[in-house]
C-alpha positions in Angstrom: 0.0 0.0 0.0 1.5 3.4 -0.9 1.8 6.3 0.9 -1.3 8.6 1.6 -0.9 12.7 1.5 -2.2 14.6 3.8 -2.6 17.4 1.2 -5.2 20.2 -0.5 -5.8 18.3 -3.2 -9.5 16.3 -3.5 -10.8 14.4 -0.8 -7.9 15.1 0.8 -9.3 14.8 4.4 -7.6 17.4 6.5 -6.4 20.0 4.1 -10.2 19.6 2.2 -11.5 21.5 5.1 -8.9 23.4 6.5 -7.9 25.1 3.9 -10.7 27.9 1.8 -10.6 30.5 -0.1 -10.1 33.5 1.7 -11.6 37.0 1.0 -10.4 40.6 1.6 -12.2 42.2 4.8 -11.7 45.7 3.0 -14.3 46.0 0.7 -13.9 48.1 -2.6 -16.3 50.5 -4.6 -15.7 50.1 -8.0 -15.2 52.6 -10.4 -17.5 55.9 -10.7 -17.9 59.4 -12.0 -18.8 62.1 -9.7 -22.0 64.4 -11.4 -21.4 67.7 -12.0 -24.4 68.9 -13.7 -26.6 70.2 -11.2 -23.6 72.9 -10.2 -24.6 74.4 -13.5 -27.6 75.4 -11.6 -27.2 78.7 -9.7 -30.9 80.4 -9.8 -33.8 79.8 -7.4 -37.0 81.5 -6.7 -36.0 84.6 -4.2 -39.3 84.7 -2.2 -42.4 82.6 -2.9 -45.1 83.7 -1.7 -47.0 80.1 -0.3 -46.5 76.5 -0.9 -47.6 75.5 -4.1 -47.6 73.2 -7.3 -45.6 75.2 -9.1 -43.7 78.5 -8.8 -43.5 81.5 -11.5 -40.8 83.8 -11.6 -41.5 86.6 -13.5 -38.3 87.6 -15.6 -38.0 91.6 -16.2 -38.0 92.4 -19.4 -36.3 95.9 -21.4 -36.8 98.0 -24.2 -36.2 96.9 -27.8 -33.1 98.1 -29.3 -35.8 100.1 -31.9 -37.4 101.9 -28.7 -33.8 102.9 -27.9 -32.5 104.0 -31.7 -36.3 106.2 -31.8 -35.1 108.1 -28.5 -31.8 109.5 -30.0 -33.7 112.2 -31.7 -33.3 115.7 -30.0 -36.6 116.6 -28.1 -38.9 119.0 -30.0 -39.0 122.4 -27.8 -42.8 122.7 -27.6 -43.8 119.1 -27.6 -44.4 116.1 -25.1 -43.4 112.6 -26.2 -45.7 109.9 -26.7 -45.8 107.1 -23.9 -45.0 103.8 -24.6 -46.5 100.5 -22.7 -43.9 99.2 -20.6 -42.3 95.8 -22.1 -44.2 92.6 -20.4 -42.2 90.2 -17.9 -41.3 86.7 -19.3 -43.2 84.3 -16.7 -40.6 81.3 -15.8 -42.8 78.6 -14.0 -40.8 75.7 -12.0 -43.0 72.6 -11.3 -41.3 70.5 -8.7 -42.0 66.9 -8.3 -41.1 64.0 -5.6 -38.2 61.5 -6.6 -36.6 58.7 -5.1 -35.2 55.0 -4.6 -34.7 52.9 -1.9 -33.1 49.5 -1.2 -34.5 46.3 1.0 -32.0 44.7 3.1 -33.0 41.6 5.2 -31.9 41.0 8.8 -30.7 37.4 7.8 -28.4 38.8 5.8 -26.7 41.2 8.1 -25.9 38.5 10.6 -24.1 36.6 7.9 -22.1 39.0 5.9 -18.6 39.0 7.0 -18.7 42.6 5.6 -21.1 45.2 7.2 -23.7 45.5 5.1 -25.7 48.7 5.6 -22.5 50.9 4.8 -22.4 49.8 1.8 -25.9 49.9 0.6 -25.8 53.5 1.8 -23.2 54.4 -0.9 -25.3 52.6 -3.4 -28.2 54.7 -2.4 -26.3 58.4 -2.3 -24.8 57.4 -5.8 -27.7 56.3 -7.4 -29.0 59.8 -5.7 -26.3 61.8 -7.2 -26.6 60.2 -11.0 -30.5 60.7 -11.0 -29.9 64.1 -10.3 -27.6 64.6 -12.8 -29.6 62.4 -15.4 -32.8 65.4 -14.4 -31.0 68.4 -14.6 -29.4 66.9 -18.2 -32.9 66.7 -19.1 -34.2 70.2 -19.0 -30.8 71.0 -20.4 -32.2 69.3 -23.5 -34.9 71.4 -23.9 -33.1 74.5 -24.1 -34.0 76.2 -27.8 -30.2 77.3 -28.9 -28.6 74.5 -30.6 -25.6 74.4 -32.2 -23.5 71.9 -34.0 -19.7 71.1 -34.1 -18.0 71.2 -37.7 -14.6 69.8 -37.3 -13.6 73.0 -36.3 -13.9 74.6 -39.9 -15.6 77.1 -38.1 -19.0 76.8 -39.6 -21.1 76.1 -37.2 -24.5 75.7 -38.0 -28.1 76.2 -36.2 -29.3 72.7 -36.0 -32.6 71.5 -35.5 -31.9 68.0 -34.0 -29.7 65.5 -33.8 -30.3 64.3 -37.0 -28.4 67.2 -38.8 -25.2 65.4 -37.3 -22.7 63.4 -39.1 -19.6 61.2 -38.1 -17.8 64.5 -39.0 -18.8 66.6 -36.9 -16.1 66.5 -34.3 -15.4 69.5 -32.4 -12.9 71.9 -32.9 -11.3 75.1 -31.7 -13.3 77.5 -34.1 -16.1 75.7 -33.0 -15.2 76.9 -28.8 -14.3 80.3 -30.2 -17.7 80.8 -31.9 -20.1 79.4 -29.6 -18.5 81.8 -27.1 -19.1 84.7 -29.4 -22.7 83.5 -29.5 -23.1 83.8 -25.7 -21.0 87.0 -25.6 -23.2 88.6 -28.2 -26.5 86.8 -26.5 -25.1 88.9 -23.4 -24.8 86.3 -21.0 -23.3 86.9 -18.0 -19.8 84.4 -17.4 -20.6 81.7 -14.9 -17.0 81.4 -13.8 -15.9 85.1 -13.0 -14.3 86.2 -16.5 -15.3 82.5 -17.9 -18.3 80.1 -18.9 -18.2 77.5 -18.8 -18.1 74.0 -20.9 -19.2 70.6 -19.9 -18.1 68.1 -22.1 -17.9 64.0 -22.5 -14.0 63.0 -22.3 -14.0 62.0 -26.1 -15.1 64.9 -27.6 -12.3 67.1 -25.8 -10.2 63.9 -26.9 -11.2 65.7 -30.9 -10.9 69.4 -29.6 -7.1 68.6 -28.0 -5.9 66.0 -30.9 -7.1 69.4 -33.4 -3.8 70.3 -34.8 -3.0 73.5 -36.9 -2.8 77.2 -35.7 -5.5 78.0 -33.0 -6.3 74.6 -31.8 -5.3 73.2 -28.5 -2.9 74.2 -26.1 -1.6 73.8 -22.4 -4.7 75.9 -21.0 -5.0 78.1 -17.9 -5.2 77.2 -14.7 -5.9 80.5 -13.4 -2.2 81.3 -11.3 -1.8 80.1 -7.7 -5.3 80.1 -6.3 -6.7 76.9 -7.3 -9.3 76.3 -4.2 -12.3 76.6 -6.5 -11.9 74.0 -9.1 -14.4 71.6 -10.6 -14.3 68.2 -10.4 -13.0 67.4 -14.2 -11.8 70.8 -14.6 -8.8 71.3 -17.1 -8.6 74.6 -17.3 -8.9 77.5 -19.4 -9.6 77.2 -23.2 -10.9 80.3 -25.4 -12.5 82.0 -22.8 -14.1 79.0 -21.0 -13.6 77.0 -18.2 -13.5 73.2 -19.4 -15.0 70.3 -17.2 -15.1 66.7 -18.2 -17.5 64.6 -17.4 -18.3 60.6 -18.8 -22.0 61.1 -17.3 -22.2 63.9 -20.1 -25.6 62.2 -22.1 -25.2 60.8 -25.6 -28.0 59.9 -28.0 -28.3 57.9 -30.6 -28.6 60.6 -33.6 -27.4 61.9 -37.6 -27.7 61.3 -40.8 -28.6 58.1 -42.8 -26.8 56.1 -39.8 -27.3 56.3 -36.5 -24.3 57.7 -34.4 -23.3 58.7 -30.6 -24.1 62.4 -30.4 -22.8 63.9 -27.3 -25.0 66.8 -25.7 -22.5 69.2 -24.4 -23.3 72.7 -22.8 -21.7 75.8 -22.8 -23.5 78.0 -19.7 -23.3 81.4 -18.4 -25.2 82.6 -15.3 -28.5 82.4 -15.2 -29.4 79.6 -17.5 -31.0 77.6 -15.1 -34.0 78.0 -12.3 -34.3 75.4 -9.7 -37.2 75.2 -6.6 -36.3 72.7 -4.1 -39.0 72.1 -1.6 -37.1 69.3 0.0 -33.7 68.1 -0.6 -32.5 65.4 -1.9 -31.3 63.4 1.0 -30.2 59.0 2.1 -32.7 58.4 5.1 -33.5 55.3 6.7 -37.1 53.9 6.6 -39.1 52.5 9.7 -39.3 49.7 10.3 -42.8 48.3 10.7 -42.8 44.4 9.8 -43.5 42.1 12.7 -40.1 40.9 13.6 -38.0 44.4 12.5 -36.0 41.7 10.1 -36.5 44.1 7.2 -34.6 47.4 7.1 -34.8 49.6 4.0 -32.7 52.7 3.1 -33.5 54.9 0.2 -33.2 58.7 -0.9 -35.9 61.1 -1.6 -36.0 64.6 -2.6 -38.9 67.0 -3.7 -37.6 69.4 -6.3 -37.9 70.6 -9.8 -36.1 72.4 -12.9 -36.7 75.1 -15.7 -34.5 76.6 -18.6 -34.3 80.2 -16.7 -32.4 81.8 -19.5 -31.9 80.4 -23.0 -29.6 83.1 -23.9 -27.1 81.8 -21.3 -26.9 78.0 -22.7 -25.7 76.7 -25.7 -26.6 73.1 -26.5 -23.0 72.0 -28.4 -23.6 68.4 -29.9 -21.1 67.0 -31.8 -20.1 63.4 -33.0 -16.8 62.0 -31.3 -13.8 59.9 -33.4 -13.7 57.6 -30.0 -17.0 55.7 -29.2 -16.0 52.9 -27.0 -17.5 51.9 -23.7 -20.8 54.2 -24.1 -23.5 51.4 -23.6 -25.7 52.7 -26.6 
């Protein structure tokens, strides 16, 4: 009779039990972007005047630049002007509405799990919070009314009606940054950024604007000297008069001509552009527990808020196709 092993290997007696595989005690959150599209928002309803369904601002309005040319004539000695009806406000109505998610945890569960359990759901729940967020503020975005499309920085960028102007050419390009800012500069938006506005873009299409080569086109950017305390997540700095962000949570669409293509939906902003009224915010909170034996716990977010395009003039909708389309889940 030969020689028996104790060893690891199959029906090995002792090692067959004494010996598992072993996990890490640390557990890991995998990879994630941090939304950035609700800090576009920097308007809110000053004073309302009850609880309500909906809100109205009422946007002041001014003279046309007609009324102003028809005033540059000298007064006539022994005559009064006519009056003229003062222009009518713009009413901006916000209509909130109640969002949120939860999770169901069991209490079997929690006594098992060699890793605590409710930690972890929690940072499920806050980043599914965050993303919708983003995901409803991208939304009203979208229905801003000035549209423009990239051109491969040939710098003929064109008023488009929908996506389905777009081609697999239309990447973006410097001329392209240069005149949409000329657009908002001549709209007289007000900078979001101090001196800047500011551009929220996916990854690949500043991928097209920085691999742009002849004069004009990309270079080392700004970072705006020593004081650097109030960057954005994603920022890269200073391009043509706007403040660049990245973002992969930036929404793309299926979109163009003949064949469909990613179209990525990225927005230049100034202030203004967008009116919020939050009536509660969004927030993680723990349910009660009401079943018989408190064995099931449930954590969730909820928030009672709502959006609306404040200022069109203040937003440029900048779609443009992308050279790198990898990885977008379309």
């Amino acid at each position: 009779m030969g020689n028996e092993m104790t060893s690891i290997v199959a029906n090995a007696g002792l090692g067959t039990e004494l010996v598992q595989d072993a996990y890490d005690l640390v557990v890991r959150a995998a990879l994630h972007e941090i939304p950035c599209a609700r800090s576009i928002v920097d308007s809110r309803p000053g004073n309302p005047a009850m609880k309500g369904a909906s809100v109205t601002l009422e946007k002041i309005n001014f003279y046309t630049r007609a009324d102003v040319l028809a005033a540059t004539q000298p007064l006539a000695e022994e005559s009064d002007v006519d009056a003229t009806r003062a222009p009518a406000p713009t009413p901006i109505v916000v209509t909130p509405d109640e969002y949120g998610f939860a999770g169901l945890r069991t209490r079997k569960l929690n006594a098992r799990s060699f890793a605590a359990v409710d930690p972890i759901i929690a940072m499920q729940i806050a980043q599914h919070e965050t993303e919708t967020l983003d995901a409803l503020v991208q939304t009203v975005l979208k229905t801003g009314t000035s549209v423009v499309q990239a051109n491969n920085g040939v710098g003929n960028t064109v008023v488009a009606t929908d996506s389905g102007d777009l081609t697999a050419t239309n990447l973006l390009g410097a001329k392209d940054i240069r005149r949409a800012v000329a657009q908002l500069r001549a709209n007289k938006a007000i900078p979001f950024f101090g001196k800047y506005y500011g551009l929220l873009a996916h990854p690949y299409t500043i991928l097209d604007l920085r691999e742009e080569s002849g004069p004009g086109s990309w270079r080392e950017p700004s970072v705006y000297g020593s004081d650097q305390s109030e960057i954005w997540a994603g920022e890269i700095g200073e391009f043509e008069g706007v403040r660049v962000l990245q973002n992969a949570l930036v929404d793309v669409v299926l979109g163009g001509v003949a064949t469909l293509i990613p179209v990525f939906q990225n927005y230049l902003f100034g202030k203004g552009a967008v009116v919020e009224w939050v009536l509660e915010e969004p927030h993680v909170m723990v349910a009660p527990q009401v079943d018989t034996f408190n064995r099931f716990h449930k954590i969730g977010w909820y928030g009672d808020l709502g959006w609306s395009i404040y200022e069109n003039k203040a937003l440029l909708r900048l779609e443009s196709a992308a050279s790198l389309n990898v990885g977008l889940g379309l």
